[in-house]
C-alpha positions, 0 to 999 in steps of 0.5 A: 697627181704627179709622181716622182719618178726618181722614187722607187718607193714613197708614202706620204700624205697630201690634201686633196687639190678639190676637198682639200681633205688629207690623202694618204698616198703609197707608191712603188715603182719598177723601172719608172712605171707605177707597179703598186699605187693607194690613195686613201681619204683620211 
C-alpha cells in the first residue's frame, strides 16, 4: 500500500489488490512518517 506523503491526514476506501474486498484505510502523518495507520475489511 503506498502513501501519500504530501497528506498529513487521510481516509479512504480502496479494494484489496489480492481479494479485491473493499478496506477502509486511515492515516496520519508527522512530518512524513506514518504515526497513526488502520486498514479494516469492510
Amino acid at each position: 500500500m503506498i502513501l501519500d506523503p504530501d497528506m498529513s491526514e487521510e481516509s479512504y476506501v480502496e479494494d484489496c489488490q489480492v481479494c479485491c474486498n473493499p478496506i477502509e484505510v486511515e492515516f496520519v502523518m508527522v512530518d512524513a512518517e506514518v504515526v497513526r495507520f488502520r486498514a479494516v475489511k469492510l
